[in-house]
C-alpha positions in Angstrom: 43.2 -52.7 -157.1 42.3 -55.4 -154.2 44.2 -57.9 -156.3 47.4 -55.8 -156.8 47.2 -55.0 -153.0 47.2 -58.6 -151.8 50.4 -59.6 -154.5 52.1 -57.0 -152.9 51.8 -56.7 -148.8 53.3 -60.5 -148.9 56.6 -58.9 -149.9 56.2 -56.7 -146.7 55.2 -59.7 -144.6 58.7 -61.2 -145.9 60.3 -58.1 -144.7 59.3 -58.0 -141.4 60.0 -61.1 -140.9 63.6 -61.4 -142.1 63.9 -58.0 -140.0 62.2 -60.0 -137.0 64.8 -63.2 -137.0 68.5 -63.0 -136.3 71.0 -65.3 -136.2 71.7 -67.3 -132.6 75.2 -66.7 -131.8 77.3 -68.3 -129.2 77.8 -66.5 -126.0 81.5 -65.4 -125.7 83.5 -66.3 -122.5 83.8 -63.9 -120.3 87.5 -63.6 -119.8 89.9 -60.8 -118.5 89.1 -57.9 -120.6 91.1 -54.8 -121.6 89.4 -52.4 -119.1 89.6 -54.8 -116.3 93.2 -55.2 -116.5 93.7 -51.7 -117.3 92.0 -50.7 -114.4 93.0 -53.1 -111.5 96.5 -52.4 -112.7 95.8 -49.1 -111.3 94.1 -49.5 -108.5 96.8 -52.6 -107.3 99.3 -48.8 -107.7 96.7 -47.2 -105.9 96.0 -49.3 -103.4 100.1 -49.6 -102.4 100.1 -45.8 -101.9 97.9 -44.7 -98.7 99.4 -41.4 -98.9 98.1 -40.5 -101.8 94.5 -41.2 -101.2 91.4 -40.1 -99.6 90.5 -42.0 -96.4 87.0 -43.7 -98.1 89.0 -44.8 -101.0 92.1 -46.6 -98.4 89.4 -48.2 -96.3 87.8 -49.8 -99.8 91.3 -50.6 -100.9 92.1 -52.3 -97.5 89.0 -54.7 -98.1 90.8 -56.0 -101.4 93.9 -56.4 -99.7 92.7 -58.3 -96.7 90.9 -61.0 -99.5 94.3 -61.8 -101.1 96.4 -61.4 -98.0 98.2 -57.9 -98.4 99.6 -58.6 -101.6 98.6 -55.6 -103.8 99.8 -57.6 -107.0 97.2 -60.2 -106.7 94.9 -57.5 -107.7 96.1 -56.8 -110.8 94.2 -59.0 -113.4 95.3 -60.2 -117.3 93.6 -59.8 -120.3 92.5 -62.9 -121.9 92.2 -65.2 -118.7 89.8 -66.9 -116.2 89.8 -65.1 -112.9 86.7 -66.7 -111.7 89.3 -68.0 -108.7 90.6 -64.5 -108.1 89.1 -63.5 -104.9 88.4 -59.9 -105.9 87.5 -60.8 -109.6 84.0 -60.0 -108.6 84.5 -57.3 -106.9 86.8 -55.9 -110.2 83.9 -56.5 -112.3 81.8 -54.8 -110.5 84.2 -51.8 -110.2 85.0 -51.7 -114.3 83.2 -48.9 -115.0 82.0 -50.9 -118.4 78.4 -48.9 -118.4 80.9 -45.6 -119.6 80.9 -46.6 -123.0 77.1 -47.0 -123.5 76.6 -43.0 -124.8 79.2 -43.6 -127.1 77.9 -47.1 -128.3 74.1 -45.8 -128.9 75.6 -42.6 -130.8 77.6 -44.4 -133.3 75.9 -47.9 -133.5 72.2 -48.7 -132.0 70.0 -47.1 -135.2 72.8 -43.9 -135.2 71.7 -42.7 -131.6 70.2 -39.5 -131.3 71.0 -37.7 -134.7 70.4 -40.9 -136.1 66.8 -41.1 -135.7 66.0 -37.5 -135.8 67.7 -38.1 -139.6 66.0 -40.8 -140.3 62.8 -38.8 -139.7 63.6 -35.8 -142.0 64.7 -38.8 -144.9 61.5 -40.5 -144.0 60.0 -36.8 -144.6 61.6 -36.1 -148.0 60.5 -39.9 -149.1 57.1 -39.2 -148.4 57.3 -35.6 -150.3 58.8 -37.4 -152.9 56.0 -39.9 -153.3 53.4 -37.5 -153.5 55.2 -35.5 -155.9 55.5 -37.9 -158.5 53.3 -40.8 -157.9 50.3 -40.5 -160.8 47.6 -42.0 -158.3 48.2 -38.9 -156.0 48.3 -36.3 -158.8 45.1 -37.7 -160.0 43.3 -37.8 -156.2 44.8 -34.3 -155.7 42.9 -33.3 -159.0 39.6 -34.8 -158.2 40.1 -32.9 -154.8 40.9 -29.7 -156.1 37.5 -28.9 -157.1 36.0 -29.0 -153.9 37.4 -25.6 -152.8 36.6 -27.1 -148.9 39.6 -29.7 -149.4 43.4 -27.9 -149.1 45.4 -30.9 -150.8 48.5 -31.2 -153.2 46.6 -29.2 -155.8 48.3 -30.5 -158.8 47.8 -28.8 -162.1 46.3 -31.3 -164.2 47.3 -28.9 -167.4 51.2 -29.3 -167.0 53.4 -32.3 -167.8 56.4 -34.5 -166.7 57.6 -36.1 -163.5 56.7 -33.1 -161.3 53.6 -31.9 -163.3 50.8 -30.5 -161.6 51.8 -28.9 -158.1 50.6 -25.8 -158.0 51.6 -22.7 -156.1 49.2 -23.0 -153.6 49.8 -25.2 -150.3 53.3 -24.7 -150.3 53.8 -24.9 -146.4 53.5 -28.4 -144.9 54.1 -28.4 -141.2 54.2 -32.1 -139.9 55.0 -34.1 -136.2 56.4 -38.0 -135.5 57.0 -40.2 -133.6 59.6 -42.7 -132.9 60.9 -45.5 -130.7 64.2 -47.6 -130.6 64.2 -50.4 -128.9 67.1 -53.6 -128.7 70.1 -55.6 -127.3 74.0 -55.3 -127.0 75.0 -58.9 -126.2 77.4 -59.1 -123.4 81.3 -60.0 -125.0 84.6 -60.2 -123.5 85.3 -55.8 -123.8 81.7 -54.7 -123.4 79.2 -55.5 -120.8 75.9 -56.1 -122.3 72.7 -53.6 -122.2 69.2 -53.3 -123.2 68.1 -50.1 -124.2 64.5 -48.3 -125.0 64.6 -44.9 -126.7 61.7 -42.6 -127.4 61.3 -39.6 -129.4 59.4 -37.2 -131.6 59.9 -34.2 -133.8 58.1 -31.2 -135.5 59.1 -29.7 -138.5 57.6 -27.8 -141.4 58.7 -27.3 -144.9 58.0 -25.4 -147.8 58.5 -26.0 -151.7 60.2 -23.0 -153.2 59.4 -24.0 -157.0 58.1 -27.7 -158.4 61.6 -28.9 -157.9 63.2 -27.5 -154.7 62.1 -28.1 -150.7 63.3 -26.4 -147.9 62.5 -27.2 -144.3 63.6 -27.0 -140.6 62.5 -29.6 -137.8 63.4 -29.7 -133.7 63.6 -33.2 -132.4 63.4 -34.9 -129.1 64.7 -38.3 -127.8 64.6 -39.6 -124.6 66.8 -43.0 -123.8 67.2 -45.4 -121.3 69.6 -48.3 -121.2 70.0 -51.2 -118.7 73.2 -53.0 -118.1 72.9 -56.7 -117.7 73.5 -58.5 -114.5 73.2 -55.1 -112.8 70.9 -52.5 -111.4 73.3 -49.9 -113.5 71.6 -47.4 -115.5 72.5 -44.7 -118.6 70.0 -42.2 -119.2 69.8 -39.0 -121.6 67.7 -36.3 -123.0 69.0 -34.9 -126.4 67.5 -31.7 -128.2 68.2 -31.4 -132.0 67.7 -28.6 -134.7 67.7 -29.6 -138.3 68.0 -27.7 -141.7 67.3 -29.7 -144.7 66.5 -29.5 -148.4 65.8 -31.5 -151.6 65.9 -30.9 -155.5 64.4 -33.9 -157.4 64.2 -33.3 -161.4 61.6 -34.7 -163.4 63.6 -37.2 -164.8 63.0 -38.8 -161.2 66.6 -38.0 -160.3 67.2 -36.5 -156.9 69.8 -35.1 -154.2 69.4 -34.1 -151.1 71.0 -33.0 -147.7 70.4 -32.6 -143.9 72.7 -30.6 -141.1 71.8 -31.1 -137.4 72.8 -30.1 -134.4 72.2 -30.2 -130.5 72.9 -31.5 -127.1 72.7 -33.7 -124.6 73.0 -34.2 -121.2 73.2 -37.6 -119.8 72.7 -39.4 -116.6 74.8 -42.7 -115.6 74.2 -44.7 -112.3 76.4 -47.1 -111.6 75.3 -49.8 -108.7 78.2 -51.5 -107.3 78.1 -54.8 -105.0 80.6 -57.4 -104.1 81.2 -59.6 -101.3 84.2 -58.5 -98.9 86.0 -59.0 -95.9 85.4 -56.2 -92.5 88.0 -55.2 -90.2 87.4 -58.4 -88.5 88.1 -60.3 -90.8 84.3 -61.3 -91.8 82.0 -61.5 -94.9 80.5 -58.7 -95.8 78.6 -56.9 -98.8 80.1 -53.9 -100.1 77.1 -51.6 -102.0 77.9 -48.2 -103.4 75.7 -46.4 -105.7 77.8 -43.9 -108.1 76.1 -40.9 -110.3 78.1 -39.1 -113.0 76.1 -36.2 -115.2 78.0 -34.9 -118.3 76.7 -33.0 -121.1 77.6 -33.3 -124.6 77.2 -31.6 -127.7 76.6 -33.5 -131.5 76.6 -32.3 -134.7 76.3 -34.0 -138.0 76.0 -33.0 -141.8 75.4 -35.8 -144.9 73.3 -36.3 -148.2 71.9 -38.1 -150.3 71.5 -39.0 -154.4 68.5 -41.2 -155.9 66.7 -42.0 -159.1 62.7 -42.8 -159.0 62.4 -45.4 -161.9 58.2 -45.7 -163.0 56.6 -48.5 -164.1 53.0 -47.2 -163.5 52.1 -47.4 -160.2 55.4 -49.1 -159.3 58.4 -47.3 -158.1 62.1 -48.6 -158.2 64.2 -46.6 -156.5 68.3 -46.8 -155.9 70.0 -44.9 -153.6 73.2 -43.7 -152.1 73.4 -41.6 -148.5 76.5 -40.4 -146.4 76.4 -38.6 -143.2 79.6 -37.8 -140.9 78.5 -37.1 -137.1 80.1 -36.5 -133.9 79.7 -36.6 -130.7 81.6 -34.4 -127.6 81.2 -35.5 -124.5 82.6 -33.4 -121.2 84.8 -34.5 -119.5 82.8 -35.3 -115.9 83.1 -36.3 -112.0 81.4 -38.8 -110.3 79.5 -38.1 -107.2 82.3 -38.5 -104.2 81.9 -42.3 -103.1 85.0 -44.4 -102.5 85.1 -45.7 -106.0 84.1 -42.7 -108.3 86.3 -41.8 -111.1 86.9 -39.2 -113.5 86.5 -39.3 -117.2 88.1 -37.1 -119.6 86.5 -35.6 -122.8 85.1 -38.1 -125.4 85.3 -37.4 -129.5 83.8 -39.9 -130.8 83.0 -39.6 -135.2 81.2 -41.8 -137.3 80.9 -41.7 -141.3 78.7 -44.7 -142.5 77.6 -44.5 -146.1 75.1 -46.6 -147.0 73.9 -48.2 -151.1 70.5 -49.4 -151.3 67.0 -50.0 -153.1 63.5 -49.2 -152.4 60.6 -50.8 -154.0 56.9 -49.3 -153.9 53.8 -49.3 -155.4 50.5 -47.0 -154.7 46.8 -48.0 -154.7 44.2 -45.9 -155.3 40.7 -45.4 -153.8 38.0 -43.1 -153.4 39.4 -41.6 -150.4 42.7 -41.4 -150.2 46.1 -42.9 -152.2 48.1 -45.6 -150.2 51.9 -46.7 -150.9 53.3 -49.4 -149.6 57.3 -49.8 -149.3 60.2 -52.0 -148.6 63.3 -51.0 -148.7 67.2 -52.7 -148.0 70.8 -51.1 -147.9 74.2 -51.8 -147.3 76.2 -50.0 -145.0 79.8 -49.4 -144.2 81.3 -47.3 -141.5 84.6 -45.2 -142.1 85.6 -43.7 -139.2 83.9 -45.3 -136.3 86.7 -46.7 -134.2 87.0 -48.5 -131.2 86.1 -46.5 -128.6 88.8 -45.9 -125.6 88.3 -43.5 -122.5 91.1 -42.2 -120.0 89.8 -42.4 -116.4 91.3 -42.1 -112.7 90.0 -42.9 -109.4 89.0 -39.0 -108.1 90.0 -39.8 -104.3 93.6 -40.5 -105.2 96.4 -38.0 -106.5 99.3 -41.0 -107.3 101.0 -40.5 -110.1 100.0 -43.9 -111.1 96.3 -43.3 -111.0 94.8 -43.6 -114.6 93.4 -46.4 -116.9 91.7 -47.0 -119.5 88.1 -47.8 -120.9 87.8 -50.1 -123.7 84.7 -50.7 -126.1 84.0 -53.7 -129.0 85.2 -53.1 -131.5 82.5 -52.0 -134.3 81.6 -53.9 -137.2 82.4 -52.1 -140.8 79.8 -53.5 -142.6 76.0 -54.1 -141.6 72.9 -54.2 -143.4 69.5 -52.4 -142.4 66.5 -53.5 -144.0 62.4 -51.9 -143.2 59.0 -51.7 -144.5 56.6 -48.8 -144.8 53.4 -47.2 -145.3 52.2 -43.5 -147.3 48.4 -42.4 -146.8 48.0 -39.5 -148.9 44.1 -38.6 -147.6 41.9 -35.3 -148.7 42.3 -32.0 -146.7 46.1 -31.8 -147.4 46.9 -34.4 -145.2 49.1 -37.3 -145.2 50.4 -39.9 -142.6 53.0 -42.8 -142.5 54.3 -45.5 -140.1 57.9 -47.2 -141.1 59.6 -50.4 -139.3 63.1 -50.6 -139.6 66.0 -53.1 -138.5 69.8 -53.6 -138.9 70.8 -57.1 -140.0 75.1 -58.8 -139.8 76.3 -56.1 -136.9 78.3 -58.4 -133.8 76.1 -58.4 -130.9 73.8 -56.0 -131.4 69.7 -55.8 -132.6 68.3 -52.5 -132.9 64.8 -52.0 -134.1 63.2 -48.8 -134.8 59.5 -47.9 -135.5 58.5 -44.2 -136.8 54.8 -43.1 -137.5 53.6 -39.1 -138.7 51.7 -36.9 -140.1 51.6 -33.8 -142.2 49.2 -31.4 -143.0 49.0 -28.5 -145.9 48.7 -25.0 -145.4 
């Protein structure tokens, strides 16, 4: 067993790295973008209509118009060029309210945001039911525990037969708990301000097997994020709440389908820190610093499945898959707090369908004490419907007719691939535990890695 173990954790080791190296890319110019122009178009309107605005807002716009010498135009930015000599390029920049798009970025791209990894943990959760079902090292442990009445494990029937063979109709309830972090990069490129962002979560769930084939269960999940825009003391935070239905036939063939529906919400917190270099009345430098808050709430929903076949070759497992899962995300539409700058947003839909086609490769070891299986896994995924994402905005202290722009994202990448490794401990006592690493691998200016580890006990 020793000797199997050791041909096999080099092929996790391989894994983790891959997962661990990307490839250097170039870092794009940072031009004019889309929301820049879109915006100071609107506040060049803006600023030529005093009428129409609130007396904060006029003496910010009358700063800009002293630095280019009361011509309103020379505001107005366009897409695709160097405005480095602009004398209110920096002070644009800092406007562009670029940190908007980061809820819509980590629900749709980073790891699949919030539904994402409380998914993720209920597939993680069928795998691992799955393994134990099946696997012949964990029938047999589950036998040899079964006849000491102190132990509450699988308790396999050792006088049945085929792929399923042996679970008996005691410990049918398993209630189990994870957790989970996400942690990674968006690279800064010409429509999207870079951030960093650290995400941290956990969930409890139970489930119960209705026959030998067929697994029901219900989880609640929590995630916590935090993301940090580059070059700026500008913050997006969030705490999302998630209920989740799930269930899973697998035949004895090793064939198996399954499928999840989530749903919950989220209310979010976005700070925006805004400094630029000026001119006063007097005509002298100064430092403009405003600190903006906005607080919308959001709702998400999302419904998929899955189809499999577990191929044996003793202790080895092959396994193909195929997943899909639509999701979307609502966000309300939401005022900032009343500073000089604060806009409005309007109400964000923003969908994703990825489907993803992959393999997973494992292979238990057993010992005295417990059954341990070791997996890798890889997949390649392409996104339907997630678009570009685009928000409509205004500045909230003016009323011109003038007053809106737009909000523009990257645009996503179709296809990505995710790759990860993981570990099953199927111990005595009806208890099992697993940690997973996972990574995705191709997708434009973005690493996203994501660790899980659980438990789950018998009843």
């Amino acid at each position: 067993m020793q000797k199997e173990l050791f041909m096999f954790f080099p092929w996790i080791f391989l894994v983790c790295f891959i997962c661990l190296t990307g490839l250097v890319k170039a870092d794009d110019v940072r031009l004019v973008n889309k929301t820049q122009e879109s915006m100071s178009n609107a506040m060049a309107d803006v600023c030529s209509q005093e009428g129409f605005n609130q007396q904060n807002l006029n003496n910010r716009c009358a700063e800009l118009l002293r630095e280019v010498n009361g011509n309103a135009d020379e505001i107005r930015l366009v897409v695709g060029t160097d405005a480095s000599q602009n004398p209110v390029n920096d002070a644009i920049t800092q406007i562009a309210p670029e940190q908007a798009i980061v809820p819509s970025v980590q629900a749709t791209r980073t790891m699949r945001g919030m539904l994402g990894a409380a998914n993720a943990t209920i597939i993680s959760r069928m795998m691992l039911l799955r393994a134990q079902m099946r696997n012949p090292h964990a029938i047999r442990f589950a036998n040899r525990s079964q006849h000491n009445p102190g132990l509450f494990s699988f308790d396999f029937r050792p006088t049945q037969s085929g792929g399923s063979a042996g679970i008996a109709d005691i410990s049918r309830l398993g209630i189990w708990g994870n957790g989970n972090y996400t942690g990674g990069n968006v690279d800064t490129s010409t429509n999207q301000l870079g951030f960093s962002f650290n995400n941290w979560g956990g969930d409890l769930g139970a489930d119960y097997r209705i026959n030998n084939n067929i697994v029901v269960g219900a989880a609640f999940s929590y995630m916590g994020t935090n993301a940090n825009v580059v070059n700026s003391a500008s913050t997006v935070k969030s705490d999302s709440y998630t209920g989740s239905i799930f269930s899973m036939y697998t035949h004895d063939s090793g064939f198996y389908v399954d499928g999840i529906a989530s749903y919950g919400g989220v209310n979010y917190e976005l700070f925006r820190s805004i400094q630029y270099d000026t001119l006063n009345t007097a005509g002298n430098p100064s430092l403009a610093s405003i600190q903006i808050t906005g607080k919308p709430d959001a709702l998400q929903y999302s419904f998929g499945g899955g189809i499999g076949y577990q191929y044996s070759i003793g202790a080895t497992s092959i396994e193909p898959f195929a997943r899909a899962n639509y999701q979307e995300l609502i966000i309300d539409s939401f005022n900032e707090s009343n500073a000089a700058w604060a806009m409005h947003f309007n109400k964000q839909h923003i969908s994703s369908l990825p489907t993803t086609v992959g393999l997973r490769l494992s292979h238990a070891f057993s010992t005295s004490w417990g059954v341990f299986q070791p997996q890798v896994h890889g997949a390649w995924n392409h996104e339907f419907s997630d678009d570009q994402h685009i928000i409509q905005a205004r500045y909230i202290n003016s009323t011109s007719p003038d007053n809106t722009f737009s909000v523009v994202a990257q645009s996503p990448d179709r296809d990505y691939f995710t790759v990860g490794a993981s570990l099953v401990a199927t111990l005595s006592h009806g208890i099992s535990v697993f940690t997973q690493y996972g990574t995705i691998l191709g997708y434009q200016d973005l690493s996203s890695h994501r660790v899980a580890f659980g438990g789950r006990i018998e009843f």
